[in-house]
N, C-alpha and C positions, 0 to 999 in steps of 0.2 A: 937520148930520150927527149922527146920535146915536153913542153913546159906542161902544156892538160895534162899529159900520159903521168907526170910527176907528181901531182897535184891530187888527180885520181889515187895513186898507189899512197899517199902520205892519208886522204882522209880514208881508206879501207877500216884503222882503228875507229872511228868515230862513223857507225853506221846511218846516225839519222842527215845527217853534212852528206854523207855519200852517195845517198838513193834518193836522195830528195834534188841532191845535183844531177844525178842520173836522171832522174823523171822528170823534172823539168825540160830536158832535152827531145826525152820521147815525147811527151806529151805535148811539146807545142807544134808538133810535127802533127798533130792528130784534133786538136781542140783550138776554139778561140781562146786567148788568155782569162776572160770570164771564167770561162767553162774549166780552164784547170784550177783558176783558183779555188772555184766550188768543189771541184773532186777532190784538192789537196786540204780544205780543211774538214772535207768526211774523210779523208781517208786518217788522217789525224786521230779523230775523235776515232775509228776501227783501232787504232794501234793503243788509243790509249788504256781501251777497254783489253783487248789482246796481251799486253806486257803484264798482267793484271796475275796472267794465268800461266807467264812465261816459265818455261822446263829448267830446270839447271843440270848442265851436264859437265863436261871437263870443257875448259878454258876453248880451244878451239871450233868445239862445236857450238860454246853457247855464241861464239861471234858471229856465225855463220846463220845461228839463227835468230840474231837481233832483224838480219836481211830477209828472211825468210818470215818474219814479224811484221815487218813493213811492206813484204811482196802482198801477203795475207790481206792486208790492212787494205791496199789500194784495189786487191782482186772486187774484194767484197764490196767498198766505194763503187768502182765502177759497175757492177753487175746494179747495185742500188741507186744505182742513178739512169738503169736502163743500158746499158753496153753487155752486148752480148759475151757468153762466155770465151769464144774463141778467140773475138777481140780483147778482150780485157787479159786474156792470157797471154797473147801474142806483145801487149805490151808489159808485161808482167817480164815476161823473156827479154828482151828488146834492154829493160830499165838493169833489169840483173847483171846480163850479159855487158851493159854500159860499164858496169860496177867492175867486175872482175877479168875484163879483158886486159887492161892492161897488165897487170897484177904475172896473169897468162901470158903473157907477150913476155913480159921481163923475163921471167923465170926460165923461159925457153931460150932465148940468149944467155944467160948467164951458163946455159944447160953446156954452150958448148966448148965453157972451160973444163969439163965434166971429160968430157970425151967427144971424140969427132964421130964417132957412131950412133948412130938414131936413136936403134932400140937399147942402150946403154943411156942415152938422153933419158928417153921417156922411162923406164924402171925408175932412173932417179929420183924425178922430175914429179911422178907419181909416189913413190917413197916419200917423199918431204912433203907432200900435200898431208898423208896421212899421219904424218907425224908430229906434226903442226896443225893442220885445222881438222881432219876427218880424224879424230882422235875418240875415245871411250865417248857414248857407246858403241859408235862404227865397228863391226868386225869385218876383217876382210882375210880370203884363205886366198894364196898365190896359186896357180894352177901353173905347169910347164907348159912351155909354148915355144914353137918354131917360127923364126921369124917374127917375134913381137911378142909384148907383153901381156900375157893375161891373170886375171883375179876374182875370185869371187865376192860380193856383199854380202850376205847374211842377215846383217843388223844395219836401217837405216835409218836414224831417228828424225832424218829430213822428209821422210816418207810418213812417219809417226805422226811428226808436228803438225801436215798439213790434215794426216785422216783424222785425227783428236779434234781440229776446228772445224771438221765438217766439209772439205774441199779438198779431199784426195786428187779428184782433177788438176789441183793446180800443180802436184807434183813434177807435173810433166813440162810445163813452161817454166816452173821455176828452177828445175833441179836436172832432170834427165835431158831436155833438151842443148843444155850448156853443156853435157859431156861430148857432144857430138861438134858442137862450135869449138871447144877448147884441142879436140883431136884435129881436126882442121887446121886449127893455128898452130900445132905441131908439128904439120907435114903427113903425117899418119890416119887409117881410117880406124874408127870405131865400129865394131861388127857385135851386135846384141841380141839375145833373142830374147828375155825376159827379166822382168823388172819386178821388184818388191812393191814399188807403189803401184802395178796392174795386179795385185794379189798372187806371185806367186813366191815361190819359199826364197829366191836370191835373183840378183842382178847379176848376170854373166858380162863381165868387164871384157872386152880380147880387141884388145889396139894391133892392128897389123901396122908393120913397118917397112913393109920392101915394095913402097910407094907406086905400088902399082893400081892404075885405073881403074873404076866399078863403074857398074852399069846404071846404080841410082843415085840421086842425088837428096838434098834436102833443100828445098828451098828458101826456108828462112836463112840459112846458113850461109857465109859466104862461099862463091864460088869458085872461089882460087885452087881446090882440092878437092878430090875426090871422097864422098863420107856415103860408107853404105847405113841407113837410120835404122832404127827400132822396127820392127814390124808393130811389135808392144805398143811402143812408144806414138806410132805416129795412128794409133786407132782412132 
């Protein structure tokens, strides 16, 4: 593992160190350094008003949404500073994704002391995500699946968080669009057809694993693997 990758995965405890390192990244890729310092001290003053009102839930979920605190925080900055919405979500993605790739990356490695089998990887792989950070109030029911893992969501308090402050859109760059980055960095496609944050009753989770070719792609997403997207998601 190189020295960022390490660094990255030690400050994940400490989320305002993490996304502020992450955004500084995206963001000078997009702004003069002026212009970020101006959006990092609104985006500041959003988080400070935001933790104000913060949820409590069990230990993993509330860490996930200290990040999901500060996605918020910089979405609203930027729209308030004049940045369009699809901009300011596309680096909302970009800054998250910074955050938890690594994180993603390790886990998949280590997956293959686990077993030399894919879809035995990923059941795992996805089992300890829930176990550990998608915890109470996330519900998720298992569904049988040939050839890959599938599961349902039901209860998604990441979908909650952002419809309660008013920015259900951002669900989508913050949240659903990493599950399609993270099947990627798995080897695996994510195949979905509806989501809890586009209003409807659950998220059909179904990771295929017999690494075979699709015909779409996702373009934010790297394109080292095939990922067929949301139809939902990518509205």
């Amino acid at each position: 593992m190189n020295p960022t990758n390490l660094v990255s995965i030690l400050l994940l405890g400490v989320p305002s160190l993490a996304f502020r390192r992450s955004a500084m990244r995206v963001l000078a890729r997009e702004m003069s350094p002026d212009q970020v310092a101006d959006l990092w001290d609104t985006t500041k003053s959003q988080q400070a008003e935001l933790k104000t009102t913060r949820p409590r839930h069990s230990l993993g979920v509330n860490v996930v949404l200290r990040y999901f605190e500060w996605d918020c925080a910089l979405f609203l900055a930027a729209k308030q500073a004049g940045v369009s919405e699809a901009t300011a979500g596309r680096w909302v993605e970009a800054i998250t994704w910074g955050v938890f790739e690594p994180a993603f990356s390790l886990n998949f490695s280590i997956s293959r002391l686990r077993s030399k089998h894919l879809r035995t990887r990923v059941q795992w792989m996805i089992d300890l995500m829930f176990g550990v950070l998608f915890t109470s109030p996330f519900q998720r029911t298992k569904v049988p699946a040939t050839g890959g893992v599938a599961f349902n969501v039901t209860v998604c308090p990441l979908a909650q968080y952002f419809s309660d402050r008013g920015v259900p859109e951002l669900t989508r760059y913050a949240a659903c669009s990493l599950d399609y980055r993270m099947a990627a960095l798995w080897e695996v496609r994510l195949e979905r057809t509806q989501t809890i944050a586009k209003g409807h009753s659950l998220c059909d989770f179904r990771f295929q694993t017999d690494r075979q070719p699709d015909v779409e792609t996702q373009p934010t997403t790297p394109r080292t693997h095939s990922i067929r997207r949301d139809r939902q998601d990518s509205g």
